[in-house]
C-alpha positions in Angstrom: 0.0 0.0 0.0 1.2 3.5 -0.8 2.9 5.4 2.0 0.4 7.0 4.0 2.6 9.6 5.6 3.6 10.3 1.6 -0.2 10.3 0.6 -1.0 12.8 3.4 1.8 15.0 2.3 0.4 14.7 -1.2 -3.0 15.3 -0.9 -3.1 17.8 2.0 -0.1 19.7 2.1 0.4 23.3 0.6 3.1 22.7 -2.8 4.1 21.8 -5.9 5.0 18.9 -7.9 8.6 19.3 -9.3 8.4 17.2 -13.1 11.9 16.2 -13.3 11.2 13.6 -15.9 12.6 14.4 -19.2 13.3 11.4 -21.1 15.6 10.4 -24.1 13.3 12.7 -27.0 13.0 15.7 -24.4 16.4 15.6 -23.1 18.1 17.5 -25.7 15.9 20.0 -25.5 15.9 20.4 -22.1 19.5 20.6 -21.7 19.6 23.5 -24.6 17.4 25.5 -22.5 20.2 25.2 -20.0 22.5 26.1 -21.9 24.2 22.7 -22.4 24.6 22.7 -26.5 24.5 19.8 -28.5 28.4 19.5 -29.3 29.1 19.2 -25.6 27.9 15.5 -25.4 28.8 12.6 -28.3 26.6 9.9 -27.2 23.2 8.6 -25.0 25.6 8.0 -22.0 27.1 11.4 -21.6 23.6 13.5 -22.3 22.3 11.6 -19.8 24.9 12.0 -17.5 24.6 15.8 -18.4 21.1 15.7 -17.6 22.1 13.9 -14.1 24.4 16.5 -13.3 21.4 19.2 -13.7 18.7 17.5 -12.1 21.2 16.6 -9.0 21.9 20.9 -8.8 18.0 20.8 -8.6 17.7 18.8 -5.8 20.5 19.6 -3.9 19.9 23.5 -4.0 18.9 25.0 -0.8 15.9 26.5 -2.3 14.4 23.2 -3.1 12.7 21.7 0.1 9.7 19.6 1.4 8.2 23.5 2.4 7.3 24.3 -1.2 7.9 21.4 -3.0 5.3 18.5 -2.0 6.5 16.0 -4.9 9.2 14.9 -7.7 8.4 13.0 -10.4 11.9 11.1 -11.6 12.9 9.8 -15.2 14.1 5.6 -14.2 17.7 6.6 -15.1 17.2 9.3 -12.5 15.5 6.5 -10.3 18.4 4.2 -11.0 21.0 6.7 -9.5 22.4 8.2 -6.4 22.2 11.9 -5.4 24.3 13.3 -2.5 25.6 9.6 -1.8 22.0 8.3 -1.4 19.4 6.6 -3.8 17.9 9.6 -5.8 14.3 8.5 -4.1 15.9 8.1 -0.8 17.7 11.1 -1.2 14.4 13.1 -1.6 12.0 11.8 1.0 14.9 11.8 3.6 16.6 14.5 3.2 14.1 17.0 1.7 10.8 15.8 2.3 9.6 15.4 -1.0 7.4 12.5 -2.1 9.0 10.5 -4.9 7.5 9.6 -8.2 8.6 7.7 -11.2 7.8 8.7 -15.0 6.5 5.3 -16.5 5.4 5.4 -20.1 7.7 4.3 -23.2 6.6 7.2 -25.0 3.3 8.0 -27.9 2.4 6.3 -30.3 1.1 8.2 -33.7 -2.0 10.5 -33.9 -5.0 8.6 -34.5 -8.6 10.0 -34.6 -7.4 13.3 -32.9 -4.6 11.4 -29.9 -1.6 10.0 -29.5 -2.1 6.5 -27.6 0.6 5.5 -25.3 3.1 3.2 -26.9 2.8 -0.6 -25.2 4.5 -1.3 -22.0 5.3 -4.9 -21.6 7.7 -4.5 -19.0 5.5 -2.6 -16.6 5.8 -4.5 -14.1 9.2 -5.4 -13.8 9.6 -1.7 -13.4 6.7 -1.0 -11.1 8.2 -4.0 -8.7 12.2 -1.8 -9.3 9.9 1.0 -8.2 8.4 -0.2 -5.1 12.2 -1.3 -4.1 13.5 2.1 -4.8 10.8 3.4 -2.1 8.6 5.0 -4.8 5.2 6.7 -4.2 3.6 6.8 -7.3 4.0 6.7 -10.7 3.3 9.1 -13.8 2.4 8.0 -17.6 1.5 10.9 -20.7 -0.7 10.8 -23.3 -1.7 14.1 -25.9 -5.0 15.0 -27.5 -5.0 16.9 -30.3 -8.0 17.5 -31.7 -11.7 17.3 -30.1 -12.7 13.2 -30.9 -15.4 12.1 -28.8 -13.9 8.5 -29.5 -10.5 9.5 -29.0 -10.8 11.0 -25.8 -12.8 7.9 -24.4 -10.1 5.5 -25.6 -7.1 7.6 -24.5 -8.9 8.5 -21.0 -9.4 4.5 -20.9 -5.7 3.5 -21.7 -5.0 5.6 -19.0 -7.1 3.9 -16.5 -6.5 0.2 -17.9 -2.5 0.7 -16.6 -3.8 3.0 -13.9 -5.5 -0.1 -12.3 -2.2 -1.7 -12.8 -0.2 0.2 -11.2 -2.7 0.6 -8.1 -2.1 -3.3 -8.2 1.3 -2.6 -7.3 0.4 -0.5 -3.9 2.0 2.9 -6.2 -0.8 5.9 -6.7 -0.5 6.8 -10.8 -0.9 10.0 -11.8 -3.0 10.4 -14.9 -1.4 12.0 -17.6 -3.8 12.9 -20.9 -2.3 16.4 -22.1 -4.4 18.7 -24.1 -2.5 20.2 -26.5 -2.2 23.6 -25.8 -2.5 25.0 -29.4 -5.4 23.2 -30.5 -7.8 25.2 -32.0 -11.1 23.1 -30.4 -9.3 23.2 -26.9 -12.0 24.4 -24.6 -13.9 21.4 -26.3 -11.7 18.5 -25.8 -11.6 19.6 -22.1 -15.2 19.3 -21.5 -15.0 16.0 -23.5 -12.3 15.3 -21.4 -13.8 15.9 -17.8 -16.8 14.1 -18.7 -14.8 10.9 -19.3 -12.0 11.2 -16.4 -15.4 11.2 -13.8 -16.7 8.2 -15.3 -13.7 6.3 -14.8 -13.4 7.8 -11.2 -16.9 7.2 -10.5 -16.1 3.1 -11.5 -13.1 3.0 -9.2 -13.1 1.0 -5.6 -13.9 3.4 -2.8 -10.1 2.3 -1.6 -8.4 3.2 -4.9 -7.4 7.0 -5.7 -5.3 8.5 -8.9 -3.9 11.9 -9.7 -4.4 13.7 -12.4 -2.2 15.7 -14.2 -3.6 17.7 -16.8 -3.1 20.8 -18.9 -4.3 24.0 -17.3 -7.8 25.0 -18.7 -9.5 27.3 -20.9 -12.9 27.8 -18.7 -11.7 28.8 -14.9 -13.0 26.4 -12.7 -13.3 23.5 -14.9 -11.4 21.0 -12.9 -13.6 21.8 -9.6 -15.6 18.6 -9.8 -12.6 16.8 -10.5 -11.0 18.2 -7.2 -14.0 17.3 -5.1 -13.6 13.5 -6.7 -13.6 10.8 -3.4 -11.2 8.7 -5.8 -8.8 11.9 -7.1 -5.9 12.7 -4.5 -4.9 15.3 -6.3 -5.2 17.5 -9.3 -1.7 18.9 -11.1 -1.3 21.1 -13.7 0.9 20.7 -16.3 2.7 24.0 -18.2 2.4 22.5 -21.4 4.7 24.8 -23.3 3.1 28.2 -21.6 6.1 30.5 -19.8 6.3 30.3 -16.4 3.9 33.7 -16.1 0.8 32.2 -18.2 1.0 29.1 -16.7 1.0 30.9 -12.9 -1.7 32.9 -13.8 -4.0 30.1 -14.8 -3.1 27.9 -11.9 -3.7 30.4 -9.9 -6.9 31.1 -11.2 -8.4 27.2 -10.2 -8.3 26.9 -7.2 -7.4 23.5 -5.5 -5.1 22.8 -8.1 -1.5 22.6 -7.8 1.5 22.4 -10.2 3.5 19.9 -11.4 5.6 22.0 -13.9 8.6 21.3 -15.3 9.9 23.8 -18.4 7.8 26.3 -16.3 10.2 25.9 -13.3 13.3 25.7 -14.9 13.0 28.3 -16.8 16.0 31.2 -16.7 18.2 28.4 -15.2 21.8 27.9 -16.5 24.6 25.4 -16.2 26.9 28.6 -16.4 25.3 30.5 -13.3 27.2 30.2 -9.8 25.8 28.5 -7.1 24.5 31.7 -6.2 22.9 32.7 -8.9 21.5 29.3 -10.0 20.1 28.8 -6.3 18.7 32.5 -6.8 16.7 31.7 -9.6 15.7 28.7 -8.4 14.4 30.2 -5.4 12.5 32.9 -7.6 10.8 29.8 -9.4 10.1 28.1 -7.1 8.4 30.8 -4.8 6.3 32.0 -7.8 4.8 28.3 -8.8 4.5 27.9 -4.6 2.0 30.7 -4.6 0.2 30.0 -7.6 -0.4 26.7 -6.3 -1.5 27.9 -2.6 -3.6 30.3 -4.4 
């Protein structure tokens, strides 16, 4: 069963969710906006180890605690390594009281009828039993929707669900991952669609099973508001989703009982070039601003 300490932290404690998950496709990227270029790194091994090396500032900083962050969601390398001497989960819950999750999805699979299905996982459990040995909490998987499908919704919302129940199985809480995309021109649309189908599945769970949700910050304020009243949602996070750190604020802080779970958003105007000083600075500043959207 999941850590109930860890599951009151989560579900009533004032935070954010740190998304420190990027994965092979996103790492590149990531490490640009850091100012780690391409031609610093020749294979898999050293981006990664690149990407360690940033994630590991992250956590170590001084500015990034168990008072403002409630959560951490980990790519398995990340899982899979030490941070300070300790395992990187370890490391979190012990020494910064932060609740440790674990990024489980293999990726998307091409768009079809208006989504992007997650790509099979026949190794789930092998890495949900690594998990609960690491002294994970929960898990998190993504899926996008692109266009407004009726069909498409239901069958992504119901993937998510199908491996949801899985990983409940396992005594680990999943978060729910089905991204709108933020520039699609029927967005407001999908996300009624989408509400409508996430509290059908909700409604069919056990009265002892919860899920998170994680999901891309809305066009109508308020949307979500049913969803945060669910008996069988622990917690609603928003994703960024490609909006700067300012739009995204702004609309988390306009729904209330909904926290972040940012990742772009929070390390934006971080550099591997900055001091300590300055890198714990602007960390600070990040993670201050996404605190009080959240509490708002």
């Amino acid at each position: 069963m999941a850590n109930s300490e860890q599951m009151k932290r989560i579900t009533d404690d004032n935070g954010f969710i740190a998304a420190l998950d990027q994965s092979g496709g996103s790492t590149p990227k990531a490490l640009g906006l850091y100012g780690v270029t391409a031609d610093q790194f020749s294979n898999d091994e050293e981006m990664f180890a690149l990407m360690h090396a940033m994630r590991t500032r992250i956590m170590t900083s001084p500015s990034f605690t168990g008072e403002r962050v409630v959560g951490a969601i980990l790519f398995e390398r990340t899982m899979d390594e030490s941070v300070a001497g300790k395992a990187s989960a370890d490391y979190l819950w012990e020494e910064k009281g932060v609740v440790p999750f674990l990024k489980v999805d293999k990726g998307l699979e091409a768009e079809e009828d208006g989504v992007q299905m997650m790509k099979p996982m026949p190794e789930l459990d092998v890495t949900l039993d690594k998990a609960v040995k690491a002294n994970i909490f929960g898990t998190k998987m993504r899926s996008v929707i692109n266009k407004a499908s009726a069909t498409g919704v239901a069958a992504i919302v119901e993937q998510q669900f199908t491996v949801g129940k899985q990983i409940l199985a396992k005594g680990l809480v999943p978060i729910i991952e089905p991204e709108v995309n933020i520039n699609a021109t029927d967005k407001a649309e999908i996300e009624d669609l989408l509400v409508a189908e996430l509290l059908k599945q909700l409604d069919a769970l056990e009265d002892s099973q919860k899920v998170m949700l994680k999901l891309t910050l809305p066009e109508k304020t308020g949307l979500f508001d049913a969803l945060v009243a669910h008996k069988a949602c622990a917690r609603v996070v928003a994703l960024s989703g490609g909006y700067n750190r300012e739009e995204a604020c702004k609309r988390l802080s306009d729904n209330k009982g909904v926290i972040a779970s940012f990742s772009r958003a929070l390390t934006e105007g971080l550099n591997a070039s900055q001091s300590d000083d300055e890198f714990n600075g602007a960390l600070d500043a990040s993670i201050e601003t996404i605190y009080q959207a959240s509490k708002a």
